[in-house]
C-alpha positions as CSV (number, residue, x, y, z in Angstrom):
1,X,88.2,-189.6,-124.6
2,X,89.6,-191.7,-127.2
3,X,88.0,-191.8,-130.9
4,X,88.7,-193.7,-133.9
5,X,88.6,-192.4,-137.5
6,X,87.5,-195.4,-139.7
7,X,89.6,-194.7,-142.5
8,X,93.6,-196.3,-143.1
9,X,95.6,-193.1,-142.7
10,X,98.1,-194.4,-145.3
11,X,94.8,-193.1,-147.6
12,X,95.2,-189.9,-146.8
13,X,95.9,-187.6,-149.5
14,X,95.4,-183.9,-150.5
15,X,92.5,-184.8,-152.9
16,X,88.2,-184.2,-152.6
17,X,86.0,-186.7,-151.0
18,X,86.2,-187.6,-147.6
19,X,90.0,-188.8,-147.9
20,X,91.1,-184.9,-148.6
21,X,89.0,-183.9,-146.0
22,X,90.4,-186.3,-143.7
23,X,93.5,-185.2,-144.7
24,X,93.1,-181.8,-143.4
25,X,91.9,-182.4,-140.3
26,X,94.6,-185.5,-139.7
27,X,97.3,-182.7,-140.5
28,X,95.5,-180.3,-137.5
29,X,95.4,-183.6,-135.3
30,X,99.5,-184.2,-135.7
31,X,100.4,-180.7,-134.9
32,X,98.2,-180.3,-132.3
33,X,100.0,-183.7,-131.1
34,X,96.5,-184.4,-130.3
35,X,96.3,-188.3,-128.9
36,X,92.7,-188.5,-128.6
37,X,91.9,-189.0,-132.2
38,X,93.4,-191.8,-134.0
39,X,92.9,-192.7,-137.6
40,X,94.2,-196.4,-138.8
41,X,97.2,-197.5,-138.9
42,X,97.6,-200.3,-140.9
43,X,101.1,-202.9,-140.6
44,X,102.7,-204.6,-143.2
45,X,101.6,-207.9,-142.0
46,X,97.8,-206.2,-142.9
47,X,98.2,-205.0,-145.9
48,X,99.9,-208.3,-147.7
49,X,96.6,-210.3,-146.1
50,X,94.7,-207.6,-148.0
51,X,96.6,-208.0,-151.0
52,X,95.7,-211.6,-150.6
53,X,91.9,-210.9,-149.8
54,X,91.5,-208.7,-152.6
55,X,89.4,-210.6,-155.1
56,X,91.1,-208.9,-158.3
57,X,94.3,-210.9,-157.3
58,X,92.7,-214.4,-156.2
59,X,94.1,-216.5,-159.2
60,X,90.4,-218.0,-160.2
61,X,88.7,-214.8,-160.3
62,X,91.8,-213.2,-162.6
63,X,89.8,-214.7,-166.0
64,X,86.8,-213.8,-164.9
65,X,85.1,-210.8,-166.9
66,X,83.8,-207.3,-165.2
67,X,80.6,-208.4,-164.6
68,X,81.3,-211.8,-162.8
69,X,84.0,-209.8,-160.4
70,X,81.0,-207.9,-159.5
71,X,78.9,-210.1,-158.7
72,X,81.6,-211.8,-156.5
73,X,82.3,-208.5,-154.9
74,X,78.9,-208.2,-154.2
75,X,78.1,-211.2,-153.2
76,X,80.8,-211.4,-150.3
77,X,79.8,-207.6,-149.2
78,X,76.2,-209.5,-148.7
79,X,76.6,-212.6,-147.7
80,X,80.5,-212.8,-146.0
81,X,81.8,-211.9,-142.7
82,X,82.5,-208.5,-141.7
83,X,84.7,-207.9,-139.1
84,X,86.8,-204.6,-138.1
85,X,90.2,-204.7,-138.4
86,X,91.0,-204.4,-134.8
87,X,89.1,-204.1,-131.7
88,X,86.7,-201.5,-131.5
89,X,86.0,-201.7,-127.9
90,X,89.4,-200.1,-127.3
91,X,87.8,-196.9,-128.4
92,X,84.9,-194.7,-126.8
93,X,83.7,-193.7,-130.0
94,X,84.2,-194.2,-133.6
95,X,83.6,-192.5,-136.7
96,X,83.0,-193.7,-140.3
97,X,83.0,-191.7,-143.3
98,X,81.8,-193.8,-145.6
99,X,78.0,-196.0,-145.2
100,X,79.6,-198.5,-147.2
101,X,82.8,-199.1,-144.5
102,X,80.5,-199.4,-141.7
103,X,78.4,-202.4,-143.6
104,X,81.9,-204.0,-144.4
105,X,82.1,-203.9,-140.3
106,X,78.8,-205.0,-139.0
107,X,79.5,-207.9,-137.3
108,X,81.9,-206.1,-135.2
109,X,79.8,-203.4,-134.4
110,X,77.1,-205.8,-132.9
111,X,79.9,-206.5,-130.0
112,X,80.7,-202.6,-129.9
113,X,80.1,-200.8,-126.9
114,X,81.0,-197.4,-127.4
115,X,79.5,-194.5,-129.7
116,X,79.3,-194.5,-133.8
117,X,79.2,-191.6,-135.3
118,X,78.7,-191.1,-139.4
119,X,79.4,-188.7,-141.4
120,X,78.1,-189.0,-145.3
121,X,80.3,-187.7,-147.8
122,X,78.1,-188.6,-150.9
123,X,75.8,-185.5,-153.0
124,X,73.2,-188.7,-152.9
125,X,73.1,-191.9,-150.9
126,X,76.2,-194.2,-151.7
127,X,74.1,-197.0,-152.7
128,X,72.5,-195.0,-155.4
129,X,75.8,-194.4,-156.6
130,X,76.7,-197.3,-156.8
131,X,74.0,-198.5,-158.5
132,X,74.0,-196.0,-161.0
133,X,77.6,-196.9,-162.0
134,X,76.7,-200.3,-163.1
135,X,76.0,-200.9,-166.7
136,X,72.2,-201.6,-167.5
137,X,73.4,-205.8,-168.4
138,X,74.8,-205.9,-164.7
139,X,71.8,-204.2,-163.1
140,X,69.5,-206.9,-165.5
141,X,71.3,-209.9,-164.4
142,X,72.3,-209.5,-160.8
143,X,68.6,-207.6,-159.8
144,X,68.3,-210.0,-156.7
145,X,71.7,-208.8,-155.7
146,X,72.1,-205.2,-156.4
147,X,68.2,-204.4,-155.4
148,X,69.5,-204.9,-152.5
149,X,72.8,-202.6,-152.1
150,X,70.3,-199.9,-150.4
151,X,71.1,-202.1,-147.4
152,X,73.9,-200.6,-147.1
153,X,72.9,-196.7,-146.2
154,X,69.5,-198.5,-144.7
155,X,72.0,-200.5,-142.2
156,X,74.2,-197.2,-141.4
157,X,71.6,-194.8,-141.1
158,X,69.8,-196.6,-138.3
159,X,73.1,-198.3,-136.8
160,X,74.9,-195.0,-136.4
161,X,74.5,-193.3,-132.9
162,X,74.9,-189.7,-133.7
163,X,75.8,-187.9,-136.8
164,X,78.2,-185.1,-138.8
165,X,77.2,-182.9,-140.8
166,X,78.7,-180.0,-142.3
167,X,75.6,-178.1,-141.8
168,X,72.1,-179.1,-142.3
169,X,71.9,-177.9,-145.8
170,X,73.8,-180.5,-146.5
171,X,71.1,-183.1,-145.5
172,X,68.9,-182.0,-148.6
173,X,70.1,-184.9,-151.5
174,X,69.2,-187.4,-148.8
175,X,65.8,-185.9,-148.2
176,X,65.4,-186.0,-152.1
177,X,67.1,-189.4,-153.2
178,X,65.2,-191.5,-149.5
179,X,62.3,-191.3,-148.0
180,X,63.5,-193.2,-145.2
181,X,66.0,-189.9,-144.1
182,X,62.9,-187.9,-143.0
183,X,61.6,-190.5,-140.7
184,X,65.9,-191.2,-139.6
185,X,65.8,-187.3,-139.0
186,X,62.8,-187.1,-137.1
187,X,63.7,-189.9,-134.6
188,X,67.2,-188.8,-134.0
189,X,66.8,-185.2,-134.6
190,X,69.1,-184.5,-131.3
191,X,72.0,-186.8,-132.7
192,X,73.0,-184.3,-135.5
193,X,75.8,-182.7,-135.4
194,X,77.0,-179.6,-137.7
195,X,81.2,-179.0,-138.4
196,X,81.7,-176.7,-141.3
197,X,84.5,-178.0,-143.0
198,X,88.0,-176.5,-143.5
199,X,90.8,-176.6,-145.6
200,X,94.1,-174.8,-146.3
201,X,94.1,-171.7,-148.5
202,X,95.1,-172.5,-151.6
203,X,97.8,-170.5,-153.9
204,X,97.6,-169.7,-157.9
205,X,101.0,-171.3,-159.4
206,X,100.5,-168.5,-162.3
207,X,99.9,-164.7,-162.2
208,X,96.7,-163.4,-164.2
209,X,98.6,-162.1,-166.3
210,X,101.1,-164.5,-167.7
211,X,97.3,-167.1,-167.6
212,X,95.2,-164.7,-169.7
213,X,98.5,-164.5,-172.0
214,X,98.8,-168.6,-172.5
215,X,94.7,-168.8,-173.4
216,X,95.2,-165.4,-175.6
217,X,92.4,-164.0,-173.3
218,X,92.9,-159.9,-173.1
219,X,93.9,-158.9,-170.2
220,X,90.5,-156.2,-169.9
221,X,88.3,-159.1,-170.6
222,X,85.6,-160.5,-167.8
223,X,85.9,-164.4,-167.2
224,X,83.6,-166.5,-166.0
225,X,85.1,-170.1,-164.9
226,X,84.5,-173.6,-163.9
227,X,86.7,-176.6,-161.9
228,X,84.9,-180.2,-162.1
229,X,83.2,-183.2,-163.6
230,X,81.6,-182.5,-167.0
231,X,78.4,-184.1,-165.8
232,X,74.4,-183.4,-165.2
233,X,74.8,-183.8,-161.2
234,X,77.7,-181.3,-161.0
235,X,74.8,-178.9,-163.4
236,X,77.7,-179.3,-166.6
237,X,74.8,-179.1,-169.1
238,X,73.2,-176.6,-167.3
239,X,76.3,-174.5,-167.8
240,X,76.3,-174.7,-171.4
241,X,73.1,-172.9,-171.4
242,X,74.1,-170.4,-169.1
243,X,77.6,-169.7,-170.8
244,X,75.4,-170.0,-174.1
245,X,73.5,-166.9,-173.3
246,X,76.3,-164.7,-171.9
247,X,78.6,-165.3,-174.4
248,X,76.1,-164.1,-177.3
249,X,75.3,-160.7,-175.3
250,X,78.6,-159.8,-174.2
251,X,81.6,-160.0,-177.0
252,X,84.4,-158.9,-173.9
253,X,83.6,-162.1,-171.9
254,X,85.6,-165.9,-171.6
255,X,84.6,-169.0,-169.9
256,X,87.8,-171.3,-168.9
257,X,86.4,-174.7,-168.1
258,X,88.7,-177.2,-166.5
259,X,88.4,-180.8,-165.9
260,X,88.0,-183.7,-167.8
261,X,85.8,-183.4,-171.0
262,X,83.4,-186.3,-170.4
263,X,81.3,-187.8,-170.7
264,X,79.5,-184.3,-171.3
265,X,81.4,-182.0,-173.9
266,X,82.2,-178.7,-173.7
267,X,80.2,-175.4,-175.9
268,X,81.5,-175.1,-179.5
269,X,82.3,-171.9,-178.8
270,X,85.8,-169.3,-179.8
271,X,85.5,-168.1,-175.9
272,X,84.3,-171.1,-174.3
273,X,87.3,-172.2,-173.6
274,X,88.3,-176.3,-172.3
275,X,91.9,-176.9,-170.7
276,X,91.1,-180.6,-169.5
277,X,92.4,-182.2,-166.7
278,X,95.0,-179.7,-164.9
279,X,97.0,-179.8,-161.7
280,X,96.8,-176.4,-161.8
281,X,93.2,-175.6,-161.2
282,X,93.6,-172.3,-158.5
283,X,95.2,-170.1,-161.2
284,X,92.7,-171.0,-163.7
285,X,89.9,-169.6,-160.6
286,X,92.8,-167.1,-159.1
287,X,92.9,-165.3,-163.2
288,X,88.3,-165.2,-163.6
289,X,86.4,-162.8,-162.3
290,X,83.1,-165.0,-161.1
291,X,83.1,-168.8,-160.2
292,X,80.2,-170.5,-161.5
293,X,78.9,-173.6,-159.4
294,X,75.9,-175.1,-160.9
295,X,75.4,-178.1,-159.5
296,X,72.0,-180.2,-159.7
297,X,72.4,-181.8,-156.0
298,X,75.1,-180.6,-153.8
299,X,76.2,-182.2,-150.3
300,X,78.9,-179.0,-149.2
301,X,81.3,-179.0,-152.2
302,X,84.7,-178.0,-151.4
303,X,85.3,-176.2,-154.2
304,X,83.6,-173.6,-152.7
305,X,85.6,-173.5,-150.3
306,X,88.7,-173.1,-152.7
307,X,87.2,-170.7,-154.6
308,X,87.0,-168.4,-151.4
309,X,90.2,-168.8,-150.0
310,X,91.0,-167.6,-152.9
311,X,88.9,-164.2,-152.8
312,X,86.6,-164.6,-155.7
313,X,83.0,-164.1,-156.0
314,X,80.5,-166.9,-156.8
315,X,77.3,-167.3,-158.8
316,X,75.9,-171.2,-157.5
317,X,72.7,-173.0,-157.7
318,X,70.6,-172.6,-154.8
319,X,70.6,-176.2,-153.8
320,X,71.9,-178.4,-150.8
321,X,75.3,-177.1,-149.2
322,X,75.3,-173.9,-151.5
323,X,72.3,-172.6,-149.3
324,X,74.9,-172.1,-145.9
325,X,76.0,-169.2,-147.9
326,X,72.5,-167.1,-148.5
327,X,73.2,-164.3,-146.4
328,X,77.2,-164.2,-147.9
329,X,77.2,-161.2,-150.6
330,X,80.0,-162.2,-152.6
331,X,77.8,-166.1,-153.2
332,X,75.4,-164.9,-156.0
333,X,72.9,-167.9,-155.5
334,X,70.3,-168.7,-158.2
335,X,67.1,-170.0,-158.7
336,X,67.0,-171.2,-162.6
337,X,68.7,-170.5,-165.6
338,X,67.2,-167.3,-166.4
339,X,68.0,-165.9,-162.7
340,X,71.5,-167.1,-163.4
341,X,72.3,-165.1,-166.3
342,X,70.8,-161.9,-164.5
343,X,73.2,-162.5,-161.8
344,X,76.4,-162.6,-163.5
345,X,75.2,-159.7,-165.9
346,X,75.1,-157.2,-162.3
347,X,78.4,-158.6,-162.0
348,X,79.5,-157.7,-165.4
349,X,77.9,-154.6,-165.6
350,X,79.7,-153.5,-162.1
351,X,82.5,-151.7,-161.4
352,X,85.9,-153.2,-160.7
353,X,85.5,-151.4,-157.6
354,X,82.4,-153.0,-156.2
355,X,84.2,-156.6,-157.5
356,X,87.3,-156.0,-155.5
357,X,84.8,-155.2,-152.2
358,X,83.0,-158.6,-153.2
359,X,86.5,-160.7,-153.5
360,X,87.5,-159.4,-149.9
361,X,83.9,-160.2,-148.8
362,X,84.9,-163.8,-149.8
363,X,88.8,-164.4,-148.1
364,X,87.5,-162.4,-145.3
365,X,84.8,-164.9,-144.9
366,X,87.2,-167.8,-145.3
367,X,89.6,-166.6,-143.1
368,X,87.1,-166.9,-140.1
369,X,85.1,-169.7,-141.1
370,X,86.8,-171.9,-142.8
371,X,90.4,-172.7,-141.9
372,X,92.1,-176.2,-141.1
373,X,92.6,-174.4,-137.8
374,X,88.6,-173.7,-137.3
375,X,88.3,-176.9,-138.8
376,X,90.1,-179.2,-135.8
377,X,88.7,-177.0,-133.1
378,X,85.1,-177.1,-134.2
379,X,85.9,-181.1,-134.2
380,X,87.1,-181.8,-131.2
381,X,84.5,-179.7,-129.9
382,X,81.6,-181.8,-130.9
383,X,83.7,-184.9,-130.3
384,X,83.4,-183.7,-126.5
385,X,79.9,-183.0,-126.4
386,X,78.9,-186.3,-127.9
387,X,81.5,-188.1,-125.4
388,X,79.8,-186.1,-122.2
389,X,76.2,-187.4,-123.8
């Protein structure tokens, strides 16, 4: 059995999306010495004809504006050639993380004889994304061109010979943002494939202490926190009218809010509290009492895995990959707003002692669920079935 990850492994970083989570599992793979699974490796020779291929670096296109590069971009993901960067028939299957890298290799995969598998990292389809990035003058001008990026997902969906999921929660923001996924499901029901994902436990730089000291929090106070985008699909607005609420009933309660503050700003508040962009998110989560995850769509954020490993309860919207954890006692899911605020008032009003009981609820559920470990061996696992198919 030989498979091929479709990402360069000189990518691989300790960061979200599917390049952190390939980076856990590509750690597993190396000290497992495992030969089966290969990621790309990508010469010197390679990565100067990229350089070269790179559009932002061909000498015409450097005076061109942000919207012509675009188009160009575009354009040649559309209309060019699209060809793997080595041969993909030396491998019995391969497996893309991305819709948008197996477009860029369709004409290869015509002449492929082996298995694809996808995975879909995306809360929504990666077309849609995409789209919704562009300003409203690109979408106006270039409407022949980008009307047509749902190609891309359309192409991978029905290309793809079996799929990864984290779990089938997960599938709900494509059931929601394409019709089409229903009808994908339906036909290939048998070809999905469920690997919860794993990561390594992560440690708190900074004791509670010495944390609730540096905000001027005191130390018998009950915080409430949040790690991410300040935006409507990550549920940031929705937040603000949660935190809104509990602040103005309970005087002895903080909310520490971490990430960058746009393009949604943070509650003009004395104990809503933003620190911005911090390399230090895990004491921030290590020092609060509850986690609040409120996103809109979810695919299977790893936050929540974070949060966990670290042994902290969490309040989350009942939506997409938060819906794994329904039966978990320390993941207080929600329904609205309203239902929300309950749920982190019973966690307020609790003892310490039921709290502590909740946080070991959480690392002990980690610990056997959710580890790198778990993580390669679950893998390799469904890597086998779908080679014995």
């Amino acid at each position: 059995m030989k498979v091929l990850i479709y990402i360069e492994e000189s990518q691989l970083r300790p960061v979200g999306g599917h390049l952190g989570y390939n980076y856990n599992l590509y750690k597993e793979v190396a000290k497992h010495t495992d030969t089966d699974i290969e990621y790309l490796k990508i010469d010197k020779a390679y990565q100067s004809l990229k350089k070269k291929t790179n559009i932002d670096n061909w000498k015409y296109c450097k005076s061109l504006g942000r919207t012509l590069k675009l188009f160009v971009k575009h354009f040649l993901l559309e209309y060019g050639r699209h060809n793997a960067i080595i041969d993909l028939n030396k491998y019995d299957m391969v497996h893309f993380h991305s819709t948008l890298d197996m477009y860029q290799v369709r004409d290869s995969l015509k002449e492929y004889r082996g298995k694809v598998i996808l995975t879909s990292h995306s809360p929504t389809l990666l077309s849609k994304e995409i789209y919704d990035s562009l300003r409203t003058i690109d979408k106006k001008i270039f409407a022949f061109l980008y009307n047509k990026l749902i190609r891309i997902d359309e192409y991978a969906f029905n290309r793809a010979d079996y799929f990864i999921f984290p779990c089938p929660e997960a599938e709900e923001p494509y059931y929601h943002a394409w019709d089409s996924f229903k009808k994908i499901k339906e036909l290939k029901s048998d070809r999905f494939f469920y690997v919860p994902t794993g990561i390594n436990p992560c440690i708190s730089k900074m004791n509670r202490k010495n944390l609730r000291e540096k905000y001027n929090i005191p130390e018998d106070s009950f915080i409430l926190c949040y790690v991410g985008r300040h935006n409507e699909i990550k549920g940031y607005d929705i937040l603000k009218t949660i935190g809104k609420e509990v602040l103005s009933k309970y005087s002895n309660t903080y909310i520490l809010v971490a990430g960058k503050e746009e393009p949604l700003q943070g509650l003009k508040h004395d104990r809503w509290i933003e620190i911005g962009w911090t390399n230090d998110p895990h004491s921030i989560i290590a020092a609060s009492d509850v986690f609040i995850l409120p996103n809109r769509e979810t695919y299977f954020d790893l936050i929540m895995l974070e949060v966990l490993s670290l042994g902290k309860i969490i309040v989350a919207s009942n939506t997409g990959g938060n819906k794994f954890f329904t039966e978990v006692e320390s993941v207080l899911l929600y329904s609205d707003k309203d239902d929300a605020v309950q749920k982190i008032e019973s966690l307020i009003t609790s003892s310490k002692e039921r709290r502590k009981e909740l946080e070991c609820i959480s690392k002990e559920l980690y610990n056997n669920k959710f580890t790198c470990e778990l993580f390669y061996r679950n893998y390799k696992d469904v890597y086998r079935q779908i080679n014995n198919l």
